[in-house]
C-alpha positions as CSV (number, residue, x, y, z in Angstrom):
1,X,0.0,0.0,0.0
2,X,1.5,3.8,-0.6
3,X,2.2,5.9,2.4
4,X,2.9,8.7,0.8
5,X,0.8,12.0,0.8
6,X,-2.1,12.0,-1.5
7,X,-3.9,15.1,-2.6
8,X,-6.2,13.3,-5.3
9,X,-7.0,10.2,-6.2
10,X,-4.3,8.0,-7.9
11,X,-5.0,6.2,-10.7
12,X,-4.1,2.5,-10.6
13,X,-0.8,3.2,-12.8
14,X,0.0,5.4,-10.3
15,X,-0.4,3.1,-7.5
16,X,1.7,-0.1,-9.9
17,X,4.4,2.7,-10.3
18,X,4.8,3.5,-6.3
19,X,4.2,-0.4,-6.1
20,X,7.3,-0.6,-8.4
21,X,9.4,1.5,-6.7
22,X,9.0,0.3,-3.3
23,X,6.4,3.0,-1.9
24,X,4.5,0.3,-0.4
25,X,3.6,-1.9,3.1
26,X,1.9,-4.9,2.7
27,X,-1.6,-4.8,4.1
28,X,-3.7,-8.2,5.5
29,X,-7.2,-7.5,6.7
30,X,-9.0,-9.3,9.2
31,X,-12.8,-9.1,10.6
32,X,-13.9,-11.7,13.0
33,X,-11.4,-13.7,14.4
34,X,-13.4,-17.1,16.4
35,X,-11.7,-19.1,18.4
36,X,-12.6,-22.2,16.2
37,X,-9.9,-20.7,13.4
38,X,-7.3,-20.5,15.9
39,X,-4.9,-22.8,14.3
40,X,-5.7,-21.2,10.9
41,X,-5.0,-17.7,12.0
42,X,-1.9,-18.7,14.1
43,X,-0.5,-20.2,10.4
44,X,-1.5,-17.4,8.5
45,X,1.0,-14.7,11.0
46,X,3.2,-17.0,11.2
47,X,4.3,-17.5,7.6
48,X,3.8,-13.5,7.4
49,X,6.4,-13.1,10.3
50,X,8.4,-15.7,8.3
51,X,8.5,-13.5,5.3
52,X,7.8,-10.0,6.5
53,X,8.8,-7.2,9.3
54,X,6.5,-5.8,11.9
55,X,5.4,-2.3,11.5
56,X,4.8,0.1,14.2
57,X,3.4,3.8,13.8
58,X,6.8,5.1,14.0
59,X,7.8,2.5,11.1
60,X,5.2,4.2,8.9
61,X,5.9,8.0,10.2
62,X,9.4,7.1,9.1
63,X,8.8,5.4,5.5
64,X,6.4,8.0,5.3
65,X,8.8,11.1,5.6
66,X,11.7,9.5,4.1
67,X,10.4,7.4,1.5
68,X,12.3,4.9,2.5
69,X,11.4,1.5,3.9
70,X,14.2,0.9,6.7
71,X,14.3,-2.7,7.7
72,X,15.6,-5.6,6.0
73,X,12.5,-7.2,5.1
74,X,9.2,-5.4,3.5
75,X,6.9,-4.6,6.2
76,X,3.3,-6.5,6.7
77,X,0.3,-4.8,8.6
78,X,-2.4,-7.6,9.8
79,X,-5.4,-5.1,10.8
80,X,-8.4,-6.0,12.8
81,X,-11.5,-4.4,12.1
82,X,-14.7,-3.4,14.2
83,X,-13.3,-4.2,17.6
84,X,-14.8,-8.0,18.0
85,X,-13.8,-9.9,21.6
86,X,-12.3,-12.5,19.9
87,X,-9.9,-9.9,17.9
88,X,-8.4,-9.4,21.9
89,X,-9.1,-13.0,22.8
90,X,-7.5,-14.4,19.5
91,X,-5.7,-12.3,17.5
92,X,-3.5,-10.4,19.8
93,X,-1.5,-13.1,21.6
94,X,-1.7,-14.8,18.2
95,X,0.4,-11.8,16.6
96,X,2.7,-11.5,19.9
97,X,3.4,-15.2,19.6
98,X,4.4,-14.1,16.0
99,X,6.6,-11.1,17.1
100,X,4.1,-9.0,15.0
101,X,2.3,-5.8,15.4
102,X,-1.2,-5.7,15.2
103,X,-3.6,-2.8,14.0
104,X,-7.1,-2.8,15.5
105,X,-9.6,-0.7,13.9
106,X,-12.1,-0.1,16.8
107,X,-15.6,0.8,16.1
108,X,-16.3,2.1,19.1
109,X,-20.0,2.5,19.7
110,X,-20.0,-0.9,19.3
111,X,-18.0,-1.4,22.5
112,X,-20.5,0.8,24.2
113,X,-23.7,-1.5,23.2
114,X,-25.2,-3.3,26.0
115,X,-24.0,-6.9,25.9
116,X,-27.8,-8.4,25.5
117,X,-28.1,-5.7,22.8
118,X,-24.6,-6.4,20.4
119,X,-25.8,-9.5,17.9
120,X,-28.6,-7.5,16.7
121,X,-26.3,-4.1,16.4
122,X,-23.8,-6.0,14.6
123,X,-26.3,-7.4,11.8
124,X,-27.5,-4.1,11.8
125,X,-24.4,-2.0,11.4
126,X,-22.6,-4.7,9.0
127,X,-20.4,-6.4,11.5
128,X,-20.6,-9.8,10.7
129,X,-21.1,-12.7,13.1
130,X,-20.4,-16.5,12.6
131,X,-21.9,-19.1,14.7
132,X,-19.7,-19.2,17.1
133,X,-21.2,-15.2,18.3
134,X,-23.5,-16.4,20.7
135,X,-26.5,-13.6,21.1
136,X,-26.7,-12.7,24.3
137,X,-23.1,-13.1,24.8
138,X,-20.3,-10.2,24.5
139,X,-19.4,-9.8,21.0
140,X,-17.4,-6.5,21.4
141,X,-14.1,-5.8,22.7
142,X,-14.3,-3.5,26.3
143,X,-12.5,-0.6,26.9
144,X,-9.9,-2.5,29.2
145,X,-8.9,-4.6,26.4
146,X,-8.5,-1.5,24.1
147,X,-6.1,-0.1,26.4
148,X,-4.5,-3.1,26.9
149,X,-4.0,-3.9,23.5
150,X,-2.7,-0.1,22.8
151,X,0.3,-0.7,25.0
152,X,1.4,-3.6,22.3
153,X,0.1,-2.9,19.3
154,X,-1.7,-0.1,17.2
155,X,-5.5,0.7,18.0
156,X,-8.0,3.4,16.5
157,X,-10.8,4.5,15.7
158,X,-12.8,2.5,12.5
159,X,-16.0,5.2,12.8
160,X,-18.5,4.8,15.5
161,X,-21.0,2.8,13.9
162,X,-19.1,1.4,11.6
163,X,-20.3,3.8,9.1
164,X,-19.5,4.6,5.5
165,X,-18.0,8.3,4.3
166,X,-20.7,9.0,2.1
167,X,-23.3,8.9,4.8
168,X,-22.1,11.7,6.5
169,X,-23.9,14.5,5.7
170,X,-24.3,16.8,8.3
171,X,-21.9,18.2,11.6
172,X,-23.5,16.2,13.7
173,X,-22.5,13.0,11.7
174,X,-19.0,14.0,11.5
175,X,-19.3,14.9,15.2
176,X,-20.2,11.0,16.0
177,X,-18.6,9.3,13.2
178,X,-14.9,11.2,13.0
179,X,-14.6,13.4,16.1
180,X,-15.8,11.3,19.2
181,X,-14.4,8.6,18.4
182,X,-10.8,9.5,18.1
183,X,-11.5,11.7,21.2
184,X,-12.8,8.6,23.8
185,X,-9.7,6.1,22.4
186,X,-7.2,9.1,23.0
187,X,-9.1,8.8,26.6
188,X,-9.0,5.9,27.3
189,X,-5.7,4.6,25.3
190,X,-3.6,8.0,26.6
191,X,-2.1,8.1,23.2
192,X,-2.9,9.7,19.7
193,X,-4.8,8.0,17.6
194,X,-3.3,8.5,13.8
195,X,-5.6,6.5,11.8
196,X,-8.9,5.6,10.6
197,X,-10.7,3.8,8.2
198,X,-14.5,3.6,6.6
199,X,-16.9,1.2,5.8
200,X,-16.2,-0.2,2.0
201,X,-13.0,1.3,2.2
202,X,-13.5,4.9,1.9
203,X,-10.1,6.9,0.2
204,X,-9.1,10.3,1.7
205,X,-9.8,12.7,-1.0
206,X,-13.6,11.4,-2.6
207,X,-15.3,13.6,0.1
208,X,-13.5,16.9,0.7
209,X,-16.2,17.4,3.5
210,X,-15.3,14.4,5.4
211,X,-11.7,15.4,4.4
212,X,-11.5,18.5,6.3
213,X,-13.1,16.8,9.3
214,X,-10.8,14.3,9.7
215,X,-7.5,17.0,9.2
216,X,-9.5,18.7,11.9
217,X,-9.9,15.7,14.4
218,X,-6.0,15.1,14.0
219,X,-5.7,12.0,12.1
220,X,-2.8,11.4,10.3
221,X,-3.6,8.3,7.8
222,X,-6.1,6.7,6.2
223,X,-6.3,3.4,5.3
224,X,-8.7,2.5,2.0
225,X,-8.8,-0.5,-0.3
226,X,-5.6,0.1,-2.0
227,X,-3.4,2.1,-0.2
228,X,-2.8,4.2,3.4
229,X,-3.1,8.0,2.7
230,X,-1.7,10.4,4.6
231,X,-4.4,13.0,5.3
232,X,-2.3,16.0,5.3
């Protein structure tokens, strides 16, 4: 993916060429993570530790000013999306065991949901369940385990709601979809929260509305379908 500043939206020759010239972090996306694919997941980081470096914020604040990718192998970036229980359960001591860092793109009302009320949010909002998502059990990370995972790995914000750039409309949207968010994990986390990401994969520089918000709110990246933008 490129990590270098975008002020439109590259074409995809322009994305091959920074691919081509090593402007680029490899990017594996995750959703739910049960504990039934344990053995699958614990393969899959495993043969990308094998073959690839971890990457930290400060690895991509480096790449990212230099243009240069420091370490001897090219970096990977397993993200975690919407902020499931069994992402904290799962796939966090699955990436420590590893020696990888792991990116967790929190929706955070989601964590907020009343347990009895988080299998019908989540089919609601487009977080997707398997069978092992019990309803009526906790489906969503807590706010202890997001600031227990940002002391190892990466966390932020993925919306509130899990929502999509082009439904924000008014301030009040950006105020609960972009703002909040990024303000309760800087809360809770005591860091500052560089990144974000939409629903469908959103890239910085399709909604000059949203745009200016998220400069505004403080964000540094974000990460689409094809590539992490810095949002300068």
């Amino acid at each position: 993916m490129n990590a270098t500043p975008q002020t439109r939206l590259p074409s995809f020759s322009g994305q091959e060429q920074a691919l081509r010239s090593g402007q680029y972090l490899r990017v594996v996306n995750y959703h739910n993570t049960p504990h039934a694919d344990t053995d699958k997941i614990r393969g899959e980081l495993k043969t990308l530790a094998e073959h690839f470096s971890a990457v930290t914020l400060e690895d991509l604040d480096q790449f990212r000013t230099t243009g240069r990718w420091h370490k001897s192998r090219p970096g990977v970036i397993p993200v975690f999306y919407e902020g499931y229980r069994n992402n904290a359960e799962v796939a966090a001591p699955l990436a420590e065991e590893a020696g990888l860092t792991a990116w967790f793109f929190i929706c955070t009302a989601f964590l907020d949901v009343p347990v009895a009320d988080q299998y019908d949010y989540a089919n609601a909002h487009n977080i997707d369940l398997v069978q092992e998502n019990a309803k009526g059990e906790r489906l969503a990370m807590t706010w202890d385990d997001v600031a227990e995972l940002s002391r190892r790995h990466v966390v932020t914000p993925h919306t509130a709601n899990h929502a999509e750039a082009a439904s924000l409309h008014t301030g009040a949207d950006l105020e609960r979809e972009i703002f909040e968010p990024k303000r309760r994990m800087d809360e809770v986390t005591g860091q500052d929260a560089a990144c974000t990401a939409f629903l469908w994969g959103t890239p910085y520089g399709a909604t000059p509305m949203v745009d200016a918000a998220l400069r505004e709110a403080g964000y540094r990246y974000q990460f689409g379908n094809t590539m992490i933008q810095h949002i300068g």
